[in-house]
C-alpha positions in Angstrom: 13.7 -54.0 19.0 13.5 -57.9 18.9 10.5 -57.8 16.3 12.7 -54.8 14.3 15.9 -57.1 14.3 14.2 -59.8 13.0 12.5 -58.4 9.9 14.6 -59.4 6.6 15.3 -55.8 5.8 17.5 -55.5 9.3 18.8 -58.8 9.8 22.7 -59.0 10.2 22.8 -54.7 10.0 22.8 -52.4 12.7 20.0 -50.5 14.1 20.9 -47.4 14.8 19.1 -44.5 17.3 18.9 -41.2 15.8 17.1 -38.1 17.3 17.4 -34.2 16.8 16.8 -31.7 19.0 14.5 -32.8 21.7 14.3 -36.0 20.1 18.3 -35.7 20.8 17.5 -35.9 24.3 15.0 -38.7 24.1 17.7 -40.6 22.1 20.4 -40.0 24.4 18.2 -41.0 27.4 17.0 -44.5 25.5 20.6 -45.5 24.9 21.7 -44.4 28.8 18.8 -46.5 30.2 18.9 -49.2 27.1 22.3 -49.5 26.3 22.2 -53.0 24.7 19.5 -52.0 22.3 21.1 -50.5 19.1 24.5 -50.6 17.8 25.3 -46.7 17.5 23.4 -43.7 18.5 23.2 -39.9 16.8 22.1 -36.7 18.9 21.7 -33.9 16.8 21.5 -30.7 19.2 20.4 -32.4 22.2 20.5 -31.4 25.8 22.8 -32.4 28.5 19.9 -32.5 30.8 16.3 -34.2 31.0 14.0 -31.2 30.7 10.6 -30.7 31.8 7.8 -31.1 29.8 6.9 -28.3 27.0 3.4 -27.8 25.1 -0.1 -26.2 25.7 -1.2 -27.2 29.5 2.5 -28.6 30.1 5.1 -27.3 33.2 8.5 -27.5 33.3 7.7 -28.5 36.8 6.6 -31.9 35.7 9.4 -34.4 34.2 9.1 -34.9 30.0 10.5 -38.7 30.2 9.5 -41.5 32.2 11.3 -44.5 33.0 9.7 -47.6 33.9 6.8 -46.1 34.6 8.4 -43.3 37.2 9.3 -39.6 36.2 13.4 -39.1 35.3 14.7 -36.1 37.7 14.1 -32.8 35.7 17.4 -31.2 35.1 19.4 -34.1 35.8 22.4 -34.6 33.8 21.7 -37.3 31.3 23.8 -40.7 32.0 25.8 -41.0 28.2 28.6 -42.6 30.4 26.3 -45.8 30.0 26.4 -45.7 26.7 27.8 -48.4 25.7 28.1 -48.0 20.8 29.6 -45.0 18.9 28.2 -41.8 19.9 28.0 -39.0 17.6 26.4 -35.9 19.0 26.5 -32.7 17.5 25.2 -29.2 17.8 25.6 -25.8 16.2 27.0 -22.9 17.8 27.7 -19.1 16.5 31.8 -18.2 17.2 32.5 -15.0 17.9 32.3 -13.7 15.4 29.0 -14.6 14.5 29.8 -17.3 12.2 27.9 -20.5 13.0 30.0 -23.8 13.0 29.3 -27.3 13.9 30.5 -28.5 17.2 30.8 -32.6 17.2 31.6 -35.4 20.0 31.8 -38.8 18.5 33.2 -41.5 21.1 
């Protein structure tokens, strides 16, 4: 982030995290963990929890995210408390009546 900040393109304007889906997660995670790091954050769809990992030869046994070099709990709720910028999160959802709308959180 220091070497991001002090390119001539970002100087003096905020660096903002943004992540969708499972990059939601990720994003939300950064920012609980890093909260001094950017100056607003943007989860599109993300989950409330840190998931397991997903792909070929994965389990959801074994954590997806790592912090400081140790495994996050898997299904732990993730900390947003910490976060410390503007927070805009947002998911879709179907009412019902089928319809889908956008549900959004911005604090």
């Amino acid at each position: 982030m220091r070497w991001l900040r002090a390119q001539p393109v970002a100087r003096g304007r905020p660096v903002i995290l943004w992540g969708g889906s499972r990059g939601g997660e990720g994003a939300l995670l950064i920012a609980s963990y890093e909260p001094h790091l950017f100056d607003a954050v943007i989860a599109s769809s993300p989950s409330a929890y840190s998931n397991g990992s997903f792909g070929p030869g994965s389990s959801l046994a074994v954590s997806g995210w790592s912090w400081n070099g140790k495994p996050l709990p898997i299904g732990a709720m993730i900390p947003v408390s910490r976060i410390r910028v503007p927070l805009l999160s947002a998911t879709a959802v179907r009412t019902g009546s089928g319809r889908p709308h956008c549900r959004c959180h911005w604090s």
